[in-house]
C-alpha positions as CSV (number, residue, x, y, z in Angstrom):
1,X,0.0,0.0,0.0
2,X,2.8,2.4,0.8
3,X,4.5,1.8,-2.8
4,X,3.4,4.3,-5.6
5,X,1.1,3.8,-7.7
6,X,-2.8,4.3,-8.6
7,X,-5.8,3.7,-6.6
8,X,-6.9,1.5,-8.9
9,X,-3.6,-0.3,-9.8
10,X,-3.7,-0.6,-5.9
11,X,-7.2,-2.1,-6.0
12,X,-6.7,-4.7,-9.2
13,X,-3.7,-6.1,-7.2
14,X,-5.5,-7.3,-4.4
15,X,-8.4,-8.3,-6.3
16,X,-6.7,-10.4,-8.7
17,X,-4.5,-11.8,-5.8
18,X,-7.3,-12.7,-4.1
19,X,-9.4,-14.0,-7.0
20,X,-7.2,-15.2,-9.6
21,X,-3.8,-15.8,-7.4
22,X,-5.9,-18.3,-4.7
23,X,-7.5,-20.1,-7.8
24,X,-4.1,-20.8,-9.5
25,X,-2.8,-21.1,-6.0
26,X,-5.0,-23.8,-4.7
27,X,-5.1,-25.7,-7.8
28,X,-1.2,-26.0,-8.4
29,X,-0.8,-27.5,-4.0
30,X,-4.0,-29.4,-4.4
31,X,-2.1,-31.1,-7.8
32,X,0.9,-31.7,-6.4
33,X,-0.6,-33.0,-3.1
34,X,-2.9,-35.3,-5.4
35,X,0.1,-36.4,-7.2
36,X,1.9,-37.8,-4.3
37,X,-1.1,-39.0,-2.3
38,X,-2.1,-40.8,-4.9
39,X,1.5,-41.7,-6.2
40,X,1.6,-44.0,-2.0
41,X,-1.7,-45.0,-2.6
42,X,-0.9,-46.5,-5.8
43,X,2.3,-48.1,-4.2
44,X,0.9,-48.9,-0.8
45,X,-2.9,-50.3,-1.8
46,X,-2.6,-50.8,-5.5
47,X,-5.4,-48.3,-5.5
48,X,-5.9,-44.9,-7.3
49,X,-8.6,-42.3,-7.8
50,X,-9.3,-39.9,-10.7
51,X,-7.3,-36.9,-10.5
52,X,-9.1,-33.0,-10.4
53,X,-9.8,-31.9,-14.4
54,X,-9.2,-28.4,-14.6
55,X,-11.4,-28.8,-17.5
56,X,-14.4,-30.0,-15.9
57,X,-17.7,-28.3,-15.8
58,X,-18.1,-28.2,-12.4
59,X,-14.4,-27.2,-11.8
60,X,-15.3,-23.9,-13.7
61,X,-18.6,-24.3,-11.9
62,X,-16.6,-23.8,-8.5
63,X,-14.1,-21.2,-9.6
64,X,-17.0,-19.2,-11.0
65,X,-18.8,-19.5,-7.4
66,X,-15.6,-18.4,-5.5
67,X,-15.2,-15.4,-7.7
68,X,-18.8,-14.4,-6.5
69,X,-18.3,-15.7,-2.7
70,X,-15.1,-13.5,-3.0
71,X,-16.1,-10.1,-3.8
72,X,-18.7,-10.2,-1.0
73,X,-15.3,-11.4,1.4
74,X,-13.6,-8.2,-0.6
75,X,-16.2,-6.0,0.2
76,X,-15.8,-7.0,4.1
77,X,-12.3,-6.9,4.5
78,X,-12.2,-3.2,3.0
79,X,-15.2,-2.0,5.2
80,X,-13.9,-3.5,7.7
81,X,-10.2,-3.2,9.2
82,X,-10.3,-5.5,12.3
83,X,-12.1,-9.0,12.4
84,X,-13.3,-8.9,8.9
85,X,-13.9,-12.2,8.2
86,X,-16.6,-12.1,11.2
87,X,-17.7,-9.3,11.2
88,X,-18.6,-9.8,7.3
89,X,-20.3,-13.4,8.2
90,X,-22.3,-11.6,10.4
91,X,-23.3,-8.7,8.3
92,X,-24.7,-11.5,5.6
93,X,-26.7,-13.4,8.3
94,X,-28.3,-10.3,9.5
95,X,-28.9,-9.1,6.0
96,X,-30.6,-12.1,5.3
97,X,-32.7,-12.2,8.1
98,X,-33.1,-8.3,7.3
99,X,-34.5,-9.7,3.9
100,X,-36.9,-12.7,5.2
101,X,-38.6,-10.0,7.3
102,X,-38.9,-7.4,4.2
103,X,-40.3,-10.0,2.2
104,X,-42.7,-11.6,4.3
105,X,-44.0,-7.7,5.1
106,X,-44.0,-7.0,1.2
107,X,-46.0,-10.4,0.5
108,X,-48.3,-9.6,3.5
109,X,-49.3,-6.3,1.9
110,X,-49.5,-7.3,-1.8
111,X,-51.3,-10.8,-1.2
112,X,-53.3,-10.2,2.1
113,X,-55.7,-12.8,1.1
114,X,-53.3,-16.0,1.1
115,X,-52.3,-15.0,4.6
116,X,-55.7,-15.0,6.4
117,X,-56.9,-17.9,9.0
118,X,-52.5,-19.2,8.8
119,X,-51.5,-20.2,11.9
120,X,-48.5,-21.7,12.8
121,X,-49.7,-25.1,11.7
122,X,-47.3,-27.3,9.8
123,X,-49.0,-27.9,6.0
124,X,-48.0,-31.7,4.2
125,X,-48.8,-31.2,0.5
126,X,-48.4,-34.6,-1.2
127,X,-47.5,-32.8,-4.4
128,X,-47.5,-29.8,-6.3
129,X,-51.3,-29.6,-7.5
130,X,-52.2,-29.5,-3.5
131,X,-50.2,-26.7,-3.1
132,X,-51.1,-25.1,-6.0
133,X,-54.6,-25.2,-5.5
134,X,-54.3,-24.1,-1.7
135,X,-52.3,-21.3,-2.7
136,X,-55.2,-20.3,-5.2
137,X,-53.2,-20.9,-8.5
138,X,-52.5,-23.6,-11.4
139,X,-50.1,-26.3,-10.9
140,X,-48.3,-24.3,-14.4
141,X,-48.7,-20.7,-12.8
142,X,-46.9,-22.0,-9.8
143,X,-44.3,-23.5,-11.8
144,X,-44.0,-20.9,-14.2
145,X,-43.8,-18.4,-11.1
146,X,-40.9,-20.8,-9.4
147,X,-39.1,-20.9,-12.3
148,X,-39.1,-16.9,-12.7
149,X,-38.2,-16.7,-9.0
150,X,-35.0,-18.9,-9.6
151,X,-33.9,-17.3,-13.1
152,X,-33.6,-13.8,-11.0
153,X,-32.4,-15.4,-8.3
154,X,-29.7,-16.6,-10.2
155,X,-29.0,-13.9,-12.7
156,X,-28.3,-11.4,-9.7
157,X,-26.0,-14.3,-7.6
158,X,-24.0,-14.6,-11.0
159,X,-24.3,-11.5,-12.8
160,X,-24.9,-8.5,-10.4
161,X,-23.4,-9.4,-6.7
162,X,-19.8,-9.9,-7.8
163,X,-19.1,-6.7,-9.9
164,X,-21.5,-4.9,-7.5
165,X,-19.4,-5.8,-4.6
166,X,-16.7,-5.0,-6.2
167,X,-17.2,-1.5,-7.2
168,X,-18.6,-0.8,-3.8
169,X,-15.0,-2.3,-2.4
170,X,-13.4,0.0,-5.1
171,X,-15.4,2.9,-4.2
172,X,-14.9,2.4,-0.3
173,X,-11.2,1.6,-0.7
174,X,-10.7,5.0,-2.3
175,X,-12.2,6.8,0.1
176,X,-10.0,5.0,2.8
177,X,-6.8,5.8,0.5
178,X,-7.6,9.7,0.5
């Protein structure tokens, strides 16, 4: 931090050691750890398993993931100074619970009808029509609502949180250089 050099310059370094350098990172000790577990196995059991492919789906599914995980982590450890890996697990538990309580609120004003005569009684739908029907909707609206739900769900995990933590960590990380 002390050297010279651009905020930004200052930021992409500890991004891309903490996103790209712990990727490459972790995959080259967990090859070479592979290697020679599996190097004694093979000598000392006769016994081997596959090796990680780098070029697997759900390697790049995991990477990908990370990158996301780690800008939130990013975010927490330039708000805050001390403690940031707590103190950032905590912030995303109380947000969430922050969010549960917004949404049951919002759904409570926009759909007061569905709510009336619920009680704390535990519902057992045997399959999707039953719920469908007790929430007052077709078996295809509910799927075609569910379906909705998880397509923005998961266009703002992998498309919106990472950059948008990010530029947050960028624009916070500024201010703390002035």
């Amino acid at each position: 931090m002390a050297l010279p050099g651009s905020r930004l310059e200052k930021f992409s370094e500890r991004l891309i050691a903490t996103s790209i350098g712990y990727v490459l990172g972790t995959l080259l000790v967990y090859s070479i750890v592979t290697a020679i577990s599996e190097g004694l196995n093979q000598v000392l059991f006769r016994y081997t398993h596959t090796f990680l492919n780098p070029l697997s789906r759900a390697f790049w599914i995991g990477v990908s993931a990370y990158l996301v995980v780690q800008g939130v982590f990013l975010a927490g450890s330039v708000f805050f100074s001390k403690n940031s890996l707590i103190k950032t697990i905590l912030i995303i538990i109380i947000f969430g619970i922050a969010l549960l309580i917004i949404i049951i609120i919002a759904a409570r004003l926009i759909i007061p009808g569905y709510f009336e005569g619920l009680g704390p009684i535990r519902q057992n739908f045997q399959s999707l029509r039953e719920l469908a029907e007790w929430l007052g909707m077709t078996e295809a609206g509910l799927q075609h609502t569910g379906k909705t739900i998880w397509l923005i769900i998961r266009l703002l995990f992998w498309a919106v949180l990472a950059p948008l933590c990010w530029t947050v960590s960028y624009l916070k990380f500024r201010k703390i250089e002035v």
